[in-house]
C-alpha positions in Angstrom: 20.8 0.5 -41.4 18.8 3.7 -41.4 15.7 2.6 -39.8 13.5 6.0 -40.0 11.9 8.5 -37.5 9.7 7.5 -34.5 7.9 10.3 -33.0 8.8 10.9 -29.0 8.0 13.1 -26.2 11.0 15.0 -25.0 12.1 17.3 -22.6 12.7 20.8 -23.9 13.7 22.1 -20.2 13.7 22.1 -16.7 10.2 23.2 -15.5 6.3 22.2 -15.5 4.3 19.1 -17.7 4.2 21.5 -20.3 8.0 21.5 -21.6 7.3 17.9 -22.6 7.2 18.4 -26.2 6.1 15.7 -29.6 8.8 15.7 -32.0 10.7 13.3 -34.2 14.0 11.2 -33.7 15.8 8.6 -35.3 14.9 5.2 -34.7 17.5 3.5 -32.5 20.3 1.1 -33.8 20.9 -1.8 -31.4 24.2 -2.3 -30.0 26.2 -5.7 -28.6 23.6 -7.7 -26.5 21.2 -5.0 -26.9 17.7 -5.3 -28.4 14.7 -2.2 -29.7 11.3 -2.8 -28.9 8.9 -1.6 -30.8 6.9 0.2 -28.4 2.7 -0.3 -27.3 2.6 1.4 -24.3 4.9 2.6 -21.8 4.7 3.3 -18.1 5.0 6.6 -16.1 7.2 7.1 -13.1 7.6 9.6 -11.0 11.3 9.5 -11.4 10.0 11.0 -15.0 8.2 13.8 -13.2 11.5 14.6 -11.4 13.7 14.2 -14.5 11.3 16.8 -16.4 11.6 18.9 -13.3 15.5 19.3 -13.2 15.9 17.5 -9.9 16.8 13.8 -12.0 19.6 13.5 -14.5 19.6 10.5 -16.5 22.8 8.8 -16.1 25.7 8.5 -18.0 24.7 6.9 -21.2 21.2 6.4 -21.1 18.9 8.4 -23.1 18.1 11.8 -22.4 14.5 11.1 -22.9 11.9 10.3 -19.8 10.4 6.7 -19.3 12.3 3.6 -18.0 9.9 0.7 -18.7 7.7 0.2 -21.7 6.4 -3.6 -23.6 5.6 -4.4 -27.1 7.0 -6.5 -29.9 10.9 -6.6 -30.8 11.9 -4.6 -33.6 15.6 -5.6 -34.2 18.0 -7.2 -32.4 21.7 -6.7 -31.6 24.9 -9.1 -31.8 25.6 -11.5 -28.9 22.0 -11.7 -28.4 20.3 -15.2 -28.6 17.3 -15.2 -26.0 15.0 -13.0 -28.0 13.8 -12.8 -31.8 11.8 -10.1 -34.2 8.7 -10.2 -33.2 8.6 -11.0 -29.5 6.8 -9.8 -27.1 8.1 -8.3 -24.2 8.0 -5.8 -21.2 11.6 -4.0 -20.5 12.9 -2.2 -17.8 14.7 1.0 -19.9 17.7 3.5 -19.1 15.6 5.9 -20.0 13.4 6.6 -23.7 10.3 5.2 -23.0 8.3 8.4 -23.6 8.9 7.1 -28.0 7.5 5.0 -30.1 10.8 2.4 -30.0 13.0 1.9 -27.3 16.5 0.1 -26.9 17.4 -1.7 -24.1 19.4 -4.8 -22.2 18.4 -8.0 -23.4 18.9 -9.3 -20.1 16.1 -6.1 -19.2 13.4 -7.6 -21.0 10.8 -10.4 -19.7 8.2 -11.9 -21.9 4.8 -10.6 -21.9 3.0 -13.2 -19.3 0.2 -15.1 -20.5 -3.2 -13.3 -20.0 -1.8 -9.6 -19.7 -2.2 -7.3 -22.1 0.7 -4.9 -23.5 -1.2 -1.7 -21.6 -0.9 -3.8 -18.3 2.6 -5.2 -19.3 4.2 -1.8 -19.9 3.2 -1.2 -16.2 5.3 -4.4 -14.4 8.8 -3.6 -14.9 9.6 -0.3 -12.8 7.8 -1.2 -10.3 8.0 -5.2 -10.3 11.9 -4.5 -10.0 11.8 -1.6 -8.0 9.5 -3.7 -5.1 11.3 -7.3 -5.7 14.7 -5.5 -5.2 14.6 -3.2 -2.3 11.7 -5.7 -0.5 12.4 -8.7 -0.8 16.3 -9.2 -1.9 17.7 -6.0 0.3 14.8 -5.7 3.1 14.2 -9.8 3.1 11.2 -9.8 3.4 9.7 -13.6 5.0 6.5 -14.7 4.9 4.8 -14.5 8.5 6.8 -10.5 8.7 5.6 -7.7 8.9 5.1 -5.2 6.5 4.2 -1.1 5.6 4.8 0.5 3.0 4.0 4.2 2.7 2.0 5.6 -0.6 0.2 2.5 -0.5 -2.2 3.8 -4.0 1.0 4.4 -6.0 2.1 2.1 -8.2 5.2 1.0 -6.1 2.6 1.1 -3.2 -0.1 -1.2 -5.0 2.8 -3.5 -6.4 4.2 -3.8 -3.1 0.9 -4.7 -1.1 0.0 -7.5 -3.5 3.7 -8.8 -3.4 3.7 -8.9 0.1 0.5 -10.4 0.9 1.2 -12.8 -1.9 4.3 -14.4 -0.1 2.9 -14.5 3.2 3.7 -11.2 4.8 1.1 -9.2 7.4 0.6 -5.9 5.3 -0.1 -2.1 6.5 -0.1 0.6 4.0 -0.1 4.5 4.5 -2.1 6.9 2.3 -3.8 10.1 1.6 -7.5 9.7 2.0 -10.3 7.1 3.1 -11.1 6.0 -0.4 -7.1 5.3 -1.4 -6.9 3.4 2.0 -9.7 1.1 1.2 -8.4 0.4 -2.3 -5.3 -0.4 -0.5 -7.0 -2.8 1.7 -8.9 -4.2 -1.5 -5.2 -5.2 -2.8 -4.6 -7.1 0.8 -3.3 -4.8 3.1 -4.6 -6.0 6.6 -5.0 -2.2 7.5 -4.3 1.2 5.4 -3.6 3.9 7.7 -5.0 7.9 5.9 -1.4 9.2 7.1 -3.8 12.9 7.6 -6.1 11.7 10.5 -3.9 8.8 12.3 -0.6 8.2 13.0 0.9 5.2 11.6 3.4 4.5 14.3 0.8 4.6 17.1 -1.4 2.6 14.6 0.9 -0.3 13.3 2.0 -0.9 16.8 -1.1 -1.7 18.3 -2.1 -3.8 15.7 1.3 -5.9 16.2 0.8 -6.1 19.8 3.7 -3.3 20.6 5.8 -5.2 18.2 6.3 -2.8 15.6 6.5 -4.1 12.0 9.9 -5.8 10.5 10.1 -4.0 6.9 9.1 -0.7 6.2 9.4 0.6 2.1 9.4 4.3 2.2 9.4 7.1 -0.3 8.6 9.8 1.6 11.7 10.6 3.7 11.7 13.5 5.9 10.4 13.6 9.2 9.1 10.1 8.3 12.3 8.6 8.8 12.6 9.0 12.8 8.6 7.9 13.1 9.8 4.9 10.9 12.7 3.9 13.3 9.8 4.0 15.9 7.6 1.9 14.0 10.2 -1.0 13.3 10.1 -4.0 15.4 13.4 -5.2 16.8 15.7 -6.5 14.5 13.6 -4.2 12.0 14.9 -3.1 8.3 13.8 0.4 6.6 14.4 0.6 3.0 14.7 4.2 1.6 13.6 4.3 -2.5 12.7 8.4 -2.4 12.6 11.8 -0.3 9.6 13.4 -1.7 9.9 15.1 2.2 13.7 15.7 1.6 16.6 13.7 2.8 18.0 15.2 5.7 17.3 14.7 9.2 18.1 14.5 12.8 18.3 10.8 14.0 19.4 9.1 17.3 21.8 6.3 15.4 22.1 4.8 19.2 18.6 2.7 18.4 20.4 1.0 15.8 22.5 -0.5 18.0 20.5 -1.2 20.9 17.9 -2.6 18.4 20.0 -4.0 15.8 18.0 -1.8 13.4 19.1 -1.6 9.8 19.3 1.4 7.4 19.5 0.6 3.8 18.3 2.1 0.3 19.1 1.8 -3.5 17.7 4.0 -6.4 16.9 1.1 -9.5 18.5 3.2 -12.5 22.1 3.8 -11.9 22.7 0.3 -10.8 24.9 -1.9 -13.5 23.5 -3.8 -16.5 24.5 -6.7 -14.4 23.2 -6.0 -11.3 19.4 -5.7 -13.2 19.8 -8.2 -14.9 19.9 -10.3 -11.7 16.9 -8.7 -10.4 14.8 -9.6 -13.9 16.3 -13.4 -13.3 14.6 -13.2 -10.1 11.5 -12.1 -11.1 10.8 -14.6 -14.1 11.4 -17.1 -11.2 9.4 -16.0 -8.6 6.9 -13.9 -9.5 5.7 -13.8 -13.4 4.3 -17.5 -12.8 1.9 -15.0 -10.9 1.4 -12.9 -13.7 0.4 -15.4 -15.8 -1.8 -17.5 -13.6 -3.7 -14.8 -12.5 -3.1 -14.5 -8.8 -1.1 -10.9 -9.5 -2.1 -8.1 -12.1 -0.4 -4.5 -11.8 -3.3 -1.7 -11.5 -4.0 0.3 -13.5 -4.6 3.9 -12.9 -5.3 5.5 -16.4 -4.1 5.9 -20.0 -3.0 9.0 -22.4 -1.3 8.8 -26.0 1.9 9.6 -26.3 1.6 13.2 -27.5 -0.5 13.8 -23.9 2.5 13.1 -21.8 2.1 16.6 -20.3 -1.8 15.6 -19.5 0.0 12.3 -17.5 2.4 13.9 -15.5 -0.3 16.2 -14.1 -2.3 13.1 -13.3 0.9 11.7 -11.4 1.3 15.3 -9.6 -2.2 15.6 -8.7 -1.6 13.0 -6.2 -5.3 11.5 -7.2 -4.1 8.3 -8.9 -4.2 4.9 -8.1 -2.1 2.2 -9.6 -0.3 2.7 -12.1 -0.8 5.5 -15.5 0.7 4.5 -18.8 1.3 6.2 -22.3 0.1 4.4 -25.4 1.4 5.0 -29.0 -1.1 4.5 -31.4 
C-alpha cells in the first residue's frame, strides 16, 4: 500500500537550527505490532538539539529524523496489534520521526490521549512523563515523605519532575537560571527553587533539610555538579544522571559511596528495548494518567511553531529562556 508523501523537517547536516530543512517523504508502512499516527503536534527535546548538532546519533533502526514523542489520531495499523484502531487518539513515545506529519511507532509506546488534554498538550507527556517516571521513581525510588532536587527545574523534564514529585508526596527543591524561572518552579510545588547563579544549592538544600541533605537528586547537568551533588545527598542518597550539558568526566572521591552507602546510577530513554518502554508506559497509564485526566497534573507548556519553523524552535530551546515544554504543530 502506497500511502503518499507527508511533508517533514530533516536534518541536512551536522551544524546550527538552520540545517533543519521542509521536504517530502513517504508516508510510513507499519510493521508487526507496530502502529502510524497521524500526527497533530509533536514535542521538542533537547536530545533533538543534540541530534541536529552531531553530538546524538539515532540508534540503530530508528528513523534518522529528530523528534521522539508526538500525539494525534491513528492512521493505520500493523499485524499482531489489537489494543488500538483507525482513528484513535493517542500520545507515543517515538524512536525518532516526530519532526513529520505521521510517525510509526510501538504499539505498546502509545497511551490514549487523557480526558481533558488537548493534542498540543498531549504531544508534550511522553518524553518527559517516561523520561521522569523511569529514572525518578522506578530507578531513583522515589517515596513519598523523600526528598527531592532536580536541577533545570523550568525545563520540561524539570517542570514534569517537580509536579510528579510533589504529587506523590515528596519535599521538592529545584535549581534554575534566574529569579523569575525559580518562582515558576515554586508555582509547580517545589518547596524552594534555588537561581543556581547567586546561591549554592548544596549549602541551600542542606539547611533547609536540617543538615540532612536530600535523598534523590535528577540531574542533567553533569560536570562539576556531580561532586556538589554527592555533597548534597543525604545518607543512603541516590543521584540519577539523564545528561552532561557540563560534560561527563570528573574527579570524584568513590570512598563516600561507601561510607554513605550512596548510589550512582543513570539511563538515557531511547536506546533502551521495545520491551523495556513498554514497561515504563504500563506504569504510567497506572499511576499517573488518572492524573492527567482528572486534572491534578497538566505538562506546561512553553510555546508553539509549525512544522516548517523547527529551526525557529530549536533556537527557543537553545536560548535557555523557555519554560515548560515547546512543541511543533502540523497544520
Amino acid at each position: 500500500m502506497n500511502n503518499g508523501a507527508m511533508k517533514v523537517v530533516e536534518i541536512t547536516e551536522a551544524g546550527n537550527a538552520d540545517v533543519l530543512k521542509l521536504t517530502e517523504r513517504p508516508v510510513p508502512e507499519p510493521g508487526h505490532g507496530r502502529i502510524v499516527i497521524r500526527n497533530a503536534a509533536a514535542g521538542v527535546n533537547r536530545p533533538d538539539v543534540l541530534q541536529r548538532s552531531g553530538l546524538y546519533r539515532p540508534p540503530p533502526g530508528a528513523s534518522d529524523l529528530p523528534g521522539l514523542e508526538s500525539a494525534g489520531t491513528i492512521h493505520a495499523v500493523g499485524t499482531g496489534v489489537d489494543r488500538w484502531r483507525v482513528g484513535d487518539r493517542v500520545t507515543a513515545l517515538l524512536p525518532g520521526g516526530g519532526y513529520a506529519e505521521f510517525s510509526e511507532t510501538s504499539a505498546s509506546h502509545a497511551l490514549p490521549v487523557p480526558d481533558g488534554i488537548g493534542m498540543k498538550a498531549a504531544a508534550a507527556l511522553c518524553e518527559t512523563a517516561f523520561t521522569v517516571w523511569s529514572n525518578v521513581f522506578m530507578r531513583g525510588g522515589l517515596k513519598a515523605g523523600e526528598a527531592f532536587l532536580v536541577h533545570g527545574g523550568s525545563s520540561g523534564i524539570g517542570t514534569m519532575a517537580i509536579m510528579l514529585a510533589s504529587t506523590f508526596g515528596a519535599r521538592v527543591f529545584a535549581t534554575a537560571g534566574s529569579e523569575a524561572k525559580c518562582r515558576e518552579c515554586e508555582k509547580l510545588g517545589a518547596d524552594r527553587a534555588v537561581n543556581y547563579r547567586e546561591d549554592d544549592f548544596v549549602g541551600v538544600t542542606r539547611e533547609l533539610t536540617g543538615g540532612r541533605g536530600v535523598d534523590v537528586i535528577l540531574d542533567m547537568v553533569g560536570g562539576d555538579y556531580i561532586p556538589r551533588n554527592i555533597k548534597a545527598l543525604a545518607d543512603d542518597g541516590r543521584l540519577v544522571q539523564i545528561a552532561f550539558l557540563q560534560g561527563p568526566k570528573v574527579e570524584l572521591n568513590f570512598a563516600q559511596l561507601m561510607t554513605r552507602r550512596l548510589t550512582i546510577t543513570g539511563s538515557t530513554l531511547r536506546p533502551q528495548s521495545e520491551i523495556a518502554k513498554a514497561r515504563i508506559a504500563s506504569d504510567l497509564e497506572r499511576n499517573v494518567w488518572p492524573l492527567l485526566a482528572s486534572g491534578r497534573l497538566a505538562p506546561v507548556m512553553d510555546s508553539e511553531f509549525p512544522l516548517r519553523e523547527a529551526a525557529a524552535a530549536h533556537r527557543r530551546m537553545e536560548s535557555s529562556q523557555h519554560v515548560g515544554k515547546i512543541i511543533l504543530t502540523m497544520n
